[in-house]
Backbone as a printed PyTorch tensor [residue, N CA C, xyz], in Angstrom:
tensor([[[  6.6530, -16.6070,  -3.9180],
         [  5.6810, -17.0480,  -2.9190],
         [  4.3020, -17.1430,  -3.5770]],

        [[  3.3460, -18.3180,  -3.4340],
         [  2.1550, -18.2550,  -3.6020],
         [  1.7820, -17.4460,  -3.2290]],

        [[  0.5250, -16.6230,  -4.1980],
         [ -0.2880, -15.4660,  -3.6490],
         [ -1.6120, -16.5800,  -2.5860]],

        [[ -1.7820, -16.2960,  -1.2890],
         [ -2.4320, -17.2680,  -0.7220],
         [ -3.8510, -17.2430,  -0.4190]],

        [[ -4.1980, -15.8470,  -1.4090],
         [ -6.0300, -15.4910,  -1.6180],
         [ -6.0980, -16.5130,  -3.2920]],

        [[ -5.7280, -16.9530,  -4.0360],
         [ -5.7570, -17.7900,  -5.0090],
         [ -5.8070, -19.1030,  -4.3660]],

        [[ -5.4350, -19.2830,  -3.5910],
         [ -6.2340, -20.6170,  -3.0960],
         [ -7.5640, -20.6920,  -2.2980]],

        [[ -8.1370, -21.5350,  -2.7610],
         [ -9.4140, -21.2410,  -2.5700],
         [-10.0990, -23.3420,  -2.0870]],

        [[-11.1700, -23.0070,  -1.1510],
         [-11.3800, -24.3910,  -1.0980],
         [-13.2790, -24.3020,  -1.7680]],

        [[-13.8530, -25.0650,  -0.8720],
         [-13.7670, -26.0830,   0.0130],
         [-12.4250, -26.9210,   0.4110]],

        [[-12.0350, -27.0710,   1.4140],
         [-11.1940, -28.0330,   1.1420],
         [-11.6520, -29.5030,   2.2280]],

        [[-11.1710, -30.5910,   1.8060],
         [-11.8400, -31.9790,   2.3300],
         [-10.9420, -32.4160,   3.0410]],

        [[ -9.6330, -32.2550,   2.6780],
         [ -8.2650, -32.4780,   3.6390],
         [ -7.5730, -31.8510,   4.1040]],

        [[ -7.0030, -31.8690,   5.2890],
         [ -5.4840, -31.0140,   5.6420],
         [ -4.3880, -31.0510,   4.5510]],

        [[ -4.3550, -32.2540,   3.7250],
         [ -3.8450, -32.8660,   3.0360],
         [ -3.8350, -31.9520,   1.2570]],

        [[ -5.0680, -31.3620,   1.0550],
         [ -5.6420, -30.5000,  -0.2630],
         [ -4.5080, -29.3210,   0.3600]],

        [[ -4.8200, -28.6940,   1.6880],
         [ -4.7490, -27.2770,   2.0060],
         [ -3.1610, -27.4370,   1.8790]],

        [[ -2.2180, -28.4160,   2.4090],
         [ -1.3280, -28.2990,   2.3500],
         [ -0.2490, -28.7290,   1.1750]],

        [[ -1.0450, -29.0280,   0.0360],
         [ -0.6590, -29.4640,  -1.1760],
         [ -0.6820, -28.1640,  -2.1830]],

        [[ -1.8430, -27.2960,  -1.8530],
         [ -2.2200, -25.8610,  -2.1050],
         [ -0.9440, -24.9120,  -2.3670]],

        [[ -0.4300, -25.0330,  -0.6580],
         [  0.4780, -24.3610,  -0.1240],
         [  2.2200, -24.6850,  -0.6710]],

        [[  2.3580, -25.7130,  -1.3680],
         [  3.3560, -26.4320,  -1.4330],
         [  4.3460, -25.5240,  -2.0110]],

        [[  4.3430, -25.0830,  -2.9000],
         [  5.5020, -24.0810,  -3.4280],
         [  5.3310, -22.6490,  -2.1320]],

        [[  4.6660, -22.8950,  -1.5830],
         [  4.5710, -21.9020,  -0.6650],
         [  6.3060, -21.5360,   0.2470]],

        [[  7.0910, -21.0980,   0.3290],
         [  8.3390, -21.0450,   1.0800],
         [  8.3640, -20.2780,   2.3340]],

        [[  7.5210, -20.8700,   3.2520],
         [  7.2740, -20.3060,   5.0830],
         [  8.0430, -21.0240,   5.4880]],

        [[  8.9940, -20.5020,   6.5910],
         [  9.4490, -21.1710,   7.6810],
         [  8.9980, -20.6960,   9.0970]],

        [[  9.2700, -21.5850,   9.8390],
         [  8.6390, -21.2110,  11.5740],
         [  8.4320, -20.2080,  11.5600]],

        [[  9.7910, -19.3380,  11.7060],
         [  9.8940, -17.7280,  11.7980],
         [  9.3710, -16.9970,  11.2750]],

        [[  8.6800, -17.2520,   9.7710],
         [  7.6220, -16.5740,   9.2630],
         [  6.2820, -16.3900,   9.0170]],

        [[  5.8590, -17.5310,   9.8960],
         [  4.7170, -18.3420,   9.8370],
         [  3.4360, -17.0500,  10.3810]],

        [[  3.9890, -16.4570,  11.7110],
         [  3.0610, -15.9630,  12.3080],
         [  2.8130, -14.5640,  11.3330]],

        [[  3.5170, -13.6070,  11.0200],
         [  3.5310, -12.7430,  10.3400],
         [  2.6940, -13.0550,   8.8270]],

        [[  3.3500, -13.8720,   8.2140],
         [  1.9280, -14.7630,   7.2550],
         [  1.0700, -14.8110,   7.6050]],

        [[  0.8030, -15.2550,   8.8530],
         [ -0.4050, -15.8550,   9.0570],
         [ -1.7350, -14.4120,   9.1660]],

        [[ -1.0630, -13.3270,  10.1470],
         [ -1.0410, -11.8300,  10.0520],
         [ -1.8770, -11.9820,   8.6980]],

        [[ -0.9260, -11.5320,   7.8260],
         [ -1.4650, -11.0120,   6.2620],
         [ -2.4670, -11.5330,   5.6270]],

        [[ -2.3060, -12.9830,   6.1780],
         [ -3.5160, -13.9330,   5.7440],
         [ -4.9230, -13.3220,   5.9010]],

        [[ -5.1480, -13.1770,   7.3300],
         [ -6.4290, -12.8630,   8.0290],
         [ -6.6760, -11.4990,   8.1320]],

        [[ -5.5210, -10.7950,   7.7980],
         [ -5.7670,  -9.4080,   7.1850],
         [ -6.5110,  -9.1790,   5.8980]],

        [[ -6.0380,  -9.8200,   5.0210],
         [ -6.3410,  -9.3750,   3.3940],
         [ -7.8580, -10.1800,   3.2430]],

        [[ -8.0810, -11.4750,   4.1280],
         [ -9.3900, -11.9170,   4.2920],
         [-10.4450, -10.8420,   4.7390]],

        [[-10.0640,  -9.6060,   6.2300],
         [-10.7820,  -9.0090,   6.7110],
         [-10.6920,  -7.8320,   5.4350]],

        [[-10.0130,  -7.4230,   5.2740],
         [ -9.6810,  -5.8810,   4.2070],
         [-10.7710,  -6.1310,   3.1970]],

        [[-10.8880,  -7.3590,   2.4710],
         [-11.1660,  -7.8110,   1.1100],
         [-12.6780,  -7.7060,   1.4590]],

        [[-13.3950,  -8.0290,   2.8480],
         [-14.4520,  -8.2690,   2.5470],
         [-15.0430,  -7.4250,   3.3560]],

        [[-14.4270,  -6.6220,   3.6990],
         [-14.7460,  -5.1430,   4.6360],
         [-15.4020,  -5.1520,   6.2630]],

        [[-14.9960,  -6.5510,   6.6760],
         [-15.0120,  -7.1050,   7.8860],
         [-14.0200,  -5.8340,   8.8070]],

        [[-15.0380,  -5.4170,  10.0080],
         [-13.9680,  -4.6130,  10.5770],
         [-14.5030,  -5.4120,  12.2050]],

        [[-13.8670,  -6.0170,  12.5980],
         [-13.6980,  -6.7940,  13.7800],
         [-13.7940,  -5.7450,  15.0250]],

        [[-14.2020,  -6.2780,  16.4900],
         [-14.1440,  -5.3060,  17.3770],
         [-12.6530,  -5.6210,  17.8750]],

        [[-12.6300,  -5.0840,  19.2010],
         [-11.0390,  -5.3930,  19.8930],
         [-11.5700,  -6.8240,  19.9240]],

        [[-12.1850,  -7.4440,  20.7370],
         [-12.0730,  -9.0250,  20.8040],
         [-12.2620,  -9.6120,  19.8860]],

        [[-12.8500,  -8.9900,  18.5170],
         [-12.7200, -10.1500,  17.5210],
         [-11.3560,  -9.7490,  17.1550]],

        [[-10.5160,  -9.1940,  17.4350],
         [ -9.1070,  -8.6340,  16.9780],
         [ -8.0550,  -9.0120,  17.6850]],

        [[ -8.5300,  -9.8150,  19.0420],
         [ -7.9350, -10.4450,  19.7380],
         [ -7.5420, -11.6930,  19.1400]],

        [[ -8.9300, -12.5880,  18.7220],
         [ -9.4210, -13.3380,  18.4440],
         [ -7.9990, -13.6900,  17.2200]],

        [[ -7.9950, -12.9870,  16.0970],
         [ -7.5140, -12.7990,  14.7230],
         [ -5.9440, -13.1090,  15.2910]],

        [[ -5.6080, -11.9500,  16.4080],
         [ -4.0070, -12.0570,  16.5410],
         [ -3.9120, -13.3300,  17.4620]],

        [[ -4.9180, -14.1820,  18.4820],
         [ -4.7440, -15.5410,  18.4480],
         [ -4.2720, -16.4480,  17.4420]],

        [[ -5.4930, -16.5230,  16.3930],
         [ -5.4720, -17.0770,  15.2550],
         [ -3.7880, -17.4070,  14.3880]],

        [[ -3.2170, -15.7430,  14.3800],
         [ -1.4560, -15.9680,  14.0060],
         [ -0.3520, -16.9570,  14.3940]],

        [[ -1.1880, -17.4920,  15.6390],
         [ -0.0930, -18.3220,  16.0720],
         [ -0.5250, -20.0240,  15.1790]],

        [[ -1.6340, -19.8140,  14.7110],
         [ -1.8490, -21.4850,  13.7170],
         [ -1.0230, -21.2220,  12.9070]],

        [[ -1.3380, -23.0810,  12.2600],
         [ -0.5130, -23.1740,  11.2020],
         [ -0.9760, -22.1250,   9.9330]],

        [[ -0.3770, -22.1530,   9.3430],
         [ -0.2670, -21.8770,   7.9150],
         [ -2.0640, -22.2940,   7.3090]],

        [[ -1.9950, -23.6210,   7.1910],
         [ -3.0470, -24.6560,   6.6530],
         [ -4.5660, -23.8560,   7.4980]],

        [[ -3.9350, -23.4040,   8.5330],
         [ -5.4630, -23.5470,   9.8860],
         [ -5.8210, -22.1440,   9.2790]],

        [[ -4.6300, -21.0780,   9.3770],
         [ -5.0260, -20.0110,   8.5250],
         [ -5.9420, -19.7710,   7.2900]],

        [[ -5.3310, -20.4640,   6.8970],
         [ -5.8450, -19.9180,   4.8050],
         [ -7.3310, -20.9020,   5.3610]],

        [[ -7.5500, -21.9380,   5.9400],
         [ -8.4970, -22.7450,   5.6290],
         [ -9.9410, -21.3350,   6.2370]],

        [[ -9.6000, -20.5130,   7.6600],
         [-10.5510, -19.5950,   7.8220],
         [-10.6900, -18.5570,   7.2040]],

        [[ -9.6630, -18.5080,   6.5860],
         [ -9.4350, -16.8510,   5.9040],
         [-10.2240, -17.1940,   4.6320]],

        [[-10.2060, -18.6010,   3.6740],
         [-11.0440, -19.2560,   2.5530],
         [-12.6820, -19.1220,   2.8530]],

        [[-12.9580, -19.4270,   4.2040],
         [-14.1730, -19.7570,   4.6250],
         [-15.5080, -17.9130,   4.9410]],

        [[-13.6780, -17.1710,   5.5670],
         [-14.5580, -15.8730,   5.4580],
         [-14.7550, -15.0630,   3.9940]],

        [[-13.5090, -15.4210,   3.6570],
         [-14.1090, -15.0690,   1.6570],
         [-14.9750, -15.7080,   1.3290]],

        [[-15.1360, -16.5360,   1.0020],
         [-16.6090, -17.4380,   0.3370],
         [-17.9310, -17.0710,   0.6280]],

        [[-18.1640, -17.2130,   2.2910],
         [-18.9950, -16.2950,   3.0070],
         [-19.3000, -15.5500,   2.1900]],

        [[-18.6330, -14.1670,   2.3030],
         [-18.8590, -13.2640,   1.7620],
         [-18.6430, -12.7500,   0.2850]],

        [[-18.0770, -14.0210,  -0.3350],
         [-18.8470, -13.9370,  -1.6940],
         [-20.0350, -14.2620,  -2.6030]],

        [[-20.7970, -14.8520,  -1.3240],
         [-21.7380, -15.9990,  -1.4470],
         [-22.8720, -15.1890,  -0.7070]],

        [[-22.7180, -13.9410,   0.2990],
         [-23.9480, -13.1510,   0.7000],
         [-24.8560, -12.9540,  -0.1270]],

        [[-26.2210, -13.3230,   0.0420],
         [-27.1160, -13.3590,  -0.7240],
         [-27.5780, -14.3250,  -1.8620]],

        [[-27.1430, -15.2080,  -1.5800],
         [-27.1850, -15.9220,  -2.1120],
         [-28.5400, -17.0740,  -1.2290]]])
C-alpha cells in the first residue's frame, strides 16, 4: 500500500490526486477506515487536537472519497508546515 502522507500536493486535478493514489489497493469496504487513518495521522502529525465537533466534523469527512481525503489531510500538513512562514 502507498504510504498516503508521501503524497503531497498542491494538487490542480482530481485527476493528479488520483494518479498519486494509483498503486494505492482500497476497495469500498476499506475506504472509510482509510480514510480514518488519513485524517488521523494528518491531526497526530501536526498536533491538531480537534474539539467534539471538529471530531464530528473528521468522522463526517470518512465517508469521502479516498482523493477528497488525502487532498484535506495534504492541505492541513502544508498548513502546518508552512506556519510562520
Amino acid at each position: 500500500m502507498t504510504d498516503f502522507m508521501t503524497v503531497s500536493g498542491p494538487f490542480e486535478t482530481e485527476r493528479q490526486v488520483i494518479e498519486s493514489l494509483s498503486p494505492w489497493p482500497v476497495n469500498r469496504s476499506q475506504e472509510r477506515a482509510v480514510n480514518a487513518q488519513i485524517m488521523q495521522h494528518a491531526l497526530v502529525q501536526t498536533g491538531v487536537e480537534p474539539g467534539a465537533f471538529g471530531m464530528r466534523i473528521v468522522d463526517w469527512l470518512t465517508y469521502s472519497s479516498p482523493q477528497t481525503t488525502i487532498v484535506i489531510a495534504d492541505i492541513i500538513m502544508r498548513a502546518h508546515n508552512n506556519k510562520g512562514v
